[in-house]
C-alpha positions as CSV (number, residue, x, y, z in Angstrom):
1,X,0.0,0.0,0.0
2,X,2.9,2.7,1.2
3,X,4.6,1.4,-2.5
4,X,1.5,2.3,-4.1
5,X,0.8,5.7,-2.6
6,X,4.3,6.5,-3.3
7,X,4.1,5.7,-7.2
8,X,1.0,8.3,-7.5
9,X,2.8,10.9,-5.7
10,X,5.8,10.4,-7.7
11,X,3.7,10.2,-11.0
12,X,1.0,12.9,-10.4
13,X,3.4,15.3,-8.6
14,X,3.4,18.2,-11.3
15,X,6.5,20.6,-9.8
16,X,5.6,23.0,-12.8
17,X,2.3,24.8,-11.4
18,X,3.1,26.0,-7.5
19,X,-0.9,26.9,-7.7
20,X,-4.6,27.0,-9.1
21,X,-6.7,29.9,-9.4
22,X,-8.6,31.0,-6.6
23,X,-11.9,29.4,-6.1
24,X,-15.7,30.5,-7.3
25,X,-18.1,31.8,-4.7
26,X,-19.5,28.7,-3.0
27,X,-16.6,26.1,-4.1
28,X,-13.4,24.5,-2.3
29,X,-10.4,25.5,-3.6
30,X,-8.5,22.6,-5.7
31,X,-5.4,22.4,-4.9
32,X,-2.7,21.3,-7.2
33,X,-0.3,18.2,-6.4
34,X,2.6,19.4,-4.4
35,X,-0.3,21.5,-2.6
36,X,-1.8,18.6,-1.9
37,X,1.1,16.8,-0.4
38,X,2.1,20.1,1.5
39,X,-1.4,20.0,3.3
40,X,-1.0,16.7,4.4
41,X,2.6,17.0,5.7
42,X,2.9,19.6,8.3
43,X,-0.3,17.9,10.5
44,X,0.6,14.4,9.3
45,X,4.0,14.5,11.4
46,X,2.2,15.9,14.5
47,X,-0.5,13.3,15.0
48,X,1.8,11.0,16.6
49,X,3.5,13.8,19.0
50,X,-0.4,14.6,19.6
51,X,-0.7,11.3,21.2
52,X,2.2,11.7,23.1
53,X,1.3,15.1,24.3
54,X,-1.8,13.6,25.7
55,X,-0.5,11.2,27.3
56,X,2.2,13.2,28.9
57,X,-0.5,15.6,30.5
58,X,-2.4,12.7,31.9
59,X,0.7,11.5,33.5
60,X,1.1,15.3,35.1
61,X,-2.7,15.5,36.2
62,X,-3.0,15.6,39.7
63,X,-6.8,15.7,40.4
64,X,-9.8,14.2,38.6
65,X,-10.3,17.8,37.4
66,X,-7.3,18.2,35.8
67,X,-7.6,14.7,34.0
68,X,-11.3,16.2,32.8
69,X,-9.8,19.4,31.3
70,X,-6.9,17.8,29.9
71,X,-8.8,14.9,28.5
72,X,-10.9,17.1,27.0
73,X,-7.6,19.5,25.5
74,X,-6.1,16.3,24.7
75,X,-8.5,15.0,22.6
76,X,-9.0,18.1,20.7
77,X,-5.6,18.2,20.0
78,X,-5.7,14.9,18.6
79,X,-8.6,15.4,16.6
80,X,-7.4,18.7,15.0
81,X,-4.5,17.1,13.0
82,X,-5.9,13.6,12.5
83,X,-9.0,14.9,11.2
84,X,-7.3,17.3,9.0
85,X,-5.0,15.1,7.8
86,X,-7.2,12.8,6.8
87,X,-9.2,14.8,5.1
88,X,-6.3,16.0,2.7
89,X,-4.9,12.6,2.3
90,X,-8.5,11.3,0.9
91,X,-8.5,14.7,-1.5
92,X,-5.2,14.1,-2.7
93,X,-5.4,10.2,-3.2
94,X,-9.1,9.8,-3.9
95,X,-9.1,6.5,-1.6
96,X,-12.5,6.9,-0.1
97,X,-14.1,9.5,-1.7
98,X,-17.3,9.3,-0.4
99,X,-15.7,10.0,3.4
100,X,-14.5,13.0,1.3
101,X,-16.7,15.9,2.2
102,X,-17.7,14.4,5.9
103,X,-14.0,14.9,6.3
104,X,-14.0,18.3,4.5
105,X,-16.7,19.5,6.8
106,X,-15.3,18.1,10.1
107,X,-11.4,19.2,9.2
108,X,-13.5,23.2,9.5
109,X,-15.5,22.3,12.5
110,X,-13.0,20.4,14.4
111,X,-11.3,24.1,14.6
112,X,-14.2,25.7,16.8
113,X,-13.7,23.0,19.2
114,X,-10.0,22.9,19.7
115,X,-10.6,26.4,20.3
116,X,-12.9,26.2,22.7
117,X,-11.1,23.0,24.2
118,X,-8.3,25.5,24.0
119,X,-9.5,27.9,26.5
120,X,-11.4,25.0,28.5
121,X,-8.3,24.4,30.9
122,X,-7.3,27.9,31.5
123,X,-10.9,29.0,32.4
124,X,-12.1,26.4,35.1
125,X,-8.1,25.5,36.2
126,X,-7.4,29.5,36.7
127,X,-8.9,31.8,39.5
128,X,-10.8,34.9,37.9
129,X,-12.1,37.7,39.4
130,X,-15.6,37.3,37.7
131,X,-16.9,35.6,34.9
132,X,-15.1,32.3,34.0
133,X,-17.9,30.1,34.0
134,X,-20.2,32.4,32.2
135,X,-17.6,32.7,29.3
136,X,-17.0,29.3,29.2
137,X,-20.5,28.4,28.5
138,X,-20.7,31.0,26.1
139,X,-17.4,30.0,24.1
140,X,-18.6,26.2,23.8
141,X,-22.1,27.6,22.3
142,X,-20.3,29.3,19.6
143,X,-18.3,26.2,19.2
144,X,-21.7,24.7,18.6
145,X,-22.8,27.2,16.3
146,X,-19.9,27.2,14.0
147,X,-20.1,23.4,13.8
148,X,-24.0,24.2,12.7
149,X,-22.4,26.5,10.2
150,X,-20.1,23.9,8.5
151,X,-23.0,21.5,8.6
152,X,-25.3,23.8,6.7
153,X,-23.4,26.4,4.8
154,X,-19.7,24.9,4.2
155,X,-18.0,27.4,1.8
156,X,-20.9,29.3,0.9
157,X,-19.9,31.9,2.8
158,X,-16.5,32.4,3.3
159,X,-16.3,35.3,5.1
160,X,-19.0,34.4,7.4
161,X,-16.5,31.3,8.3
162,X,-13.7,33.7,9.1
163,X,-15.8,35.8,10.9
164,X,-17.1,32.7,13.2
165,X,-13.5,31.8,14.1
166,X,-12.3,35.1,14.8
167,X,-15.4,35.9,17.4
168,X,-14.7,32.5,19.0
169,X,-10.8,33.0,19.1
170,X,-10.5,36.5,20.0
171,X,-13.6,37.6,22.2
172,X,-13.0,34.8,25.3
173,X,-9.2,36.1,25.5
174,X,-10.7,39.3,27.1
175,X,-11.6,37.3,30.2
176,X,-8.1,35.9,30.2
177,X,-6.7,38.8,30.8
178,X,-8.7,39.3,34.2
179,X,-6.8,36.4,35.8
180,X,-6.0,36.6,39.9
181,X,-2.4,35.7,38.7
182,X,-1.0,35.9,34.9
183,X,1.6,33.5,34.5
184,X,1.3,31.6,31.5
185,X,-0.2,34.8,29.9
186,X,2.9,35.5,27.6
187,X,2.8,32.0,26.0
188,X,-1.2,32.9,25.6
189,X,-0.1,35.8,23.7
190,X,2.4,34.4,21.1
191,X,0.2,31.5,20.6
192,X,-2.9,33.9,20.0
193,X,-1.1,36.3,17.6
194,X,0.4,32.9,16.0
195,X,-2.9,32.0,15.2
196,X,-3.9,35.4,13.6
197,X,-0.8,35.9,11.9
198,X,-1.8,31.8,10.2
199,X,-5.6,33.1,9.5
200,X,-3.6,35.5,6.8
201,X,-3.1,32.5,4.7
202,X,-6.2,30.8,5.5
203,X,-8.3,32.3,2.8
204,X,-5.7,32.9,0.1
205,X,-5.8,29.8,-1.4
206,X,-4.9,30.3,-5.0
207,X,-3.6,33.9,-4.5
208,X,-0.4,32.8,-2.3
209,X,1.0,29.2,-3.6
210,X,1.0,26.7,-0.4
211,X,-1.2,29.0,1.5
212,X,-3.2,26.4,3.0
213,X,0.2,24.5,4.1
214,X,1.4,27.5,5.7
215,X,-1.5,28.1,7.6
216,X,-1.2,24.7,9.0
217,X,2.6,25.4,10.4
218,X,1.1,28.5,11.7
219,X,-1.5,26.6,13.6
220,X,0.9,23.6,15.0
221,X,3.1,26.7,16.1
222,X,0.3,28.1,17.7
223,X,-0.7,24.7,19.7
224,X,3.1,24.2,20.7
225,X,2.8,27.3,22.2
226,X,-0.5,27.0,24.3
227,X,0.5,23.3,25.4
228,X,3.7,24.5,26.7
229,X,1.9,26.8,29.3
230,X,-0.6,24.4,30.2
231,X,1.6,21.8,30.9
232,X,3.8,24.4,32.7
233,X,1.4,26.6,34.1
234,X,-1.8,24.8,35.1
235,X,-0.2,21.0,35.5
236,X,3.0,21.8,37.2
237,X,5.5,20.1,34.8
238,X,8.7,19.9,36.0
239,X,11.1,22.9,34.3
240,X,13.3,25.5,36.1
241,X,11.1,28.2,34.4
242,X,8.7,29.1,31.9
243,X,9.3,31.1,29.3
244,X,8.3,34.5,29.7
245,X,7.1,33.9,33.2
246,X,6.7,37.6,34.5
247,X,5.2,36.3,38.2
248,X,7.1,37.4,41.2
């Protein structure tokens, strides 16, 4: 099978065109070969790690809270670069093309919840002078909703989608910021404006050649960054100092 796979890449692969033309209202961008196979690398090599990381924060939990929260972290992690990955493997390959647009839809949605699973451990795990719980609730709703969208408008309206994830991504980190102690705030930071800096290429898919690729380096940079602090900073892993750690 791993023969196989490599004879189509090394027969379709066509070095000559770095990019298609931007998609029609409504329509998913088609990629061309080496597009293809630079979508599926840069989450393809961090599903394994994933599983690691998981396991790893288990091991650290030190209450059946902390093994909720990072269950629930975990497994979003997990699921945003399997799911993705899988999604562009079947696009590039055509094995099980009728999976093709469940994937398609879930490698969009999967993104509201590892954002809200994202902000899950910080917001019941920190102490906040008001509001925690109310946010929380509120940013697993719009995790809900953008799922809703993908389910019943995927790529009709683009900017709508951007929109969705922006709200969801940005809004909550207000409440953040009103944390009773701020360590781990700094990683926060360069993950968030990691993130932003990735949505750039998100949406400029046949404008920018490998857009779609770089976004995804964006995002695992992004992910390294918020795991780092909560390993560090909410399960007590065992380093001389965190990075940026600005607490007395």
């Amino acid at each position: 099978m791993v023969v196989t796979l490599l004879r189509q890449v090394s027969s379709n692969a066509d070095l000559k065109r770095l990019k298609n033309e931007p998609p029609s209202q409504g329509e998913a961008y088609n990629p061309t070969d080496v597009e293809h196979l630079a979508n599926i690398i840069p989450h393809g090599a961090w599903v394994a790690p994933s599983l690691a990381a998981l396991v790893f924060m288990v091991y650290l939990a030190a209450s059946d809270l902390h093994l909720t929260v990072v269950i629930i972290y975990g497994l979003a992690l997990i699921a945003l670069f399997s799911v993705s990955t899988i999604f562009h493997f079947i696009s590039y390959t055509g094995w099980l093309r009728n999976w093709k647009n469940f994937f398609h839809i879930g490698d969009r949605a999967v993104i509201h919840v590892f954002i809200a699973s994202s902000y899950t451990p910080w917001l019941i795990l920190k102490e906040f002078h008001s509001w925690a719980e109310e946010v929380l609730t509120v940013v697993w709703v719009l995790a809900v909703c953008g799922i809703l969208y993908q389910y019943l408008f995927h790529e009709q309206y683009k900017w709508l989608e951007i929109v969705l994830y922006l709200v969801i991504g940005v809004c909550p980190s207000i409440i953040i910021m009103d944390m009773k102690e701020s360590s781990g705030l700094y990683e926060l930071s360069l993950g968030g404006i990691t993130y932003m800096l990735g949505v750039l290429f998100f949406k400029s898919d046949g404008v920018i050649p490998f857009a779609h690729a770089i976004w995804h380096c964006f995002v695992f940079v992004g992910a390294l960054f918020h795991y780092y602090a909560v390993c560090v900073y909410l399960l007590g892993a065992p380093v001389t100092a965190g990075v940026g750690d600005k607490t007395p």
